[in-house]
C-alpha positions in Angstrom: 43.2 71.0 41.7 46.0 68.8 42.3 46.4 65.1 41.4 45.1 62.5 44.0 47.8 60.1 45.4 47.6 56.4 45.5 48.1 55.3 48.6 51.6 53.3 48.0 51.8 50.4 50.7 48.0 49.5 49.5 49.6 49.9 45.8 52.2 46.8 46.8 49.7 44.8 48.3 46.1 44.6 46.4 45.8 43.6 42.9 42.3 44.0 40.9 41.1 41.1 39.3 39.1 41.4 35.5 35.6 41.3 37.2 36.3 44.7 39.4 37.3 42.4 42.7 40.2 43.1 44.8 43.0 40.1 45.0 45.4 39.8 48.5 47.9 37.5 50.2 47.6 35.6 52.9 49.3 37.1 56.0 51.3 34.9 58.5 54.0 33.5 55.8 57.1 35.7 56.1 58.7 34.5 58.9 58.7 32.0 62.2 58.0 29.4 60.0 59.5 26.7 61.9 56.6 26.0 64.0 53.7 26.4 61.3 52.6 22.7 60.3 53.4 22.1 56.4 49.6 22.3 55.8 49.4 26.2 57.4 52.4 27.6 55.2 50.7 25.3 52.2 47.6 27.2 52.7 48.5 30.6 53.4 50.7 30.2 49.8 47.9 31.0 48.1 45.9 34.5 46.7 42.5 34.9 48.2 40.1 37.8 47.8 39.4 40.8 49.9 36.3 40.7 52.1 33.1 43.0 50.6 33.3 44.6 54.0 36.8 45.9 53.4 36.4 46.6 49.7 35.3 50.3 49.7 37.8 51.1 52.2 40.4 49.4 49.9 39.3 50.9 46.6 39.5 54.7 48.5 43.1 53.8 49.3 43.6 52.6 45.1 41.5 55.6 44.1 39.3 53.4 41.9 
């Protein structure tokens, strides 16, 4: 039986945190930033977590 592939654009974008959970960046902060308010691009700067929803789907793509 062959080897199962990671899926590589989920491989670049999720990172898995010590407890199990699934780390991801904000979208909306690579470019037309000229009209986002200081705040916005502020906010969107930083990690957040992936929804429970989307976690399984995430973890099939990761094969963990």
């Amino acid at each position: 039986m062959p080897k199962v592939k990671t899926n590589s654009g989920a491989k670049k974008r999720f990172k898995l945190t010590g407890s199990g959970k699934i780390k991801r960046k904000h979208a909306f902060k690579s470019h037309i930033l000229t009209k986002k308010t200081t705040k916005q691009k502020r906010n969107l700067t930083h990690a957040t977590l992936v929804h429970k929803s989307d976690e399984a789907n995430i973890k099939k793509l990761l094969n963990i």
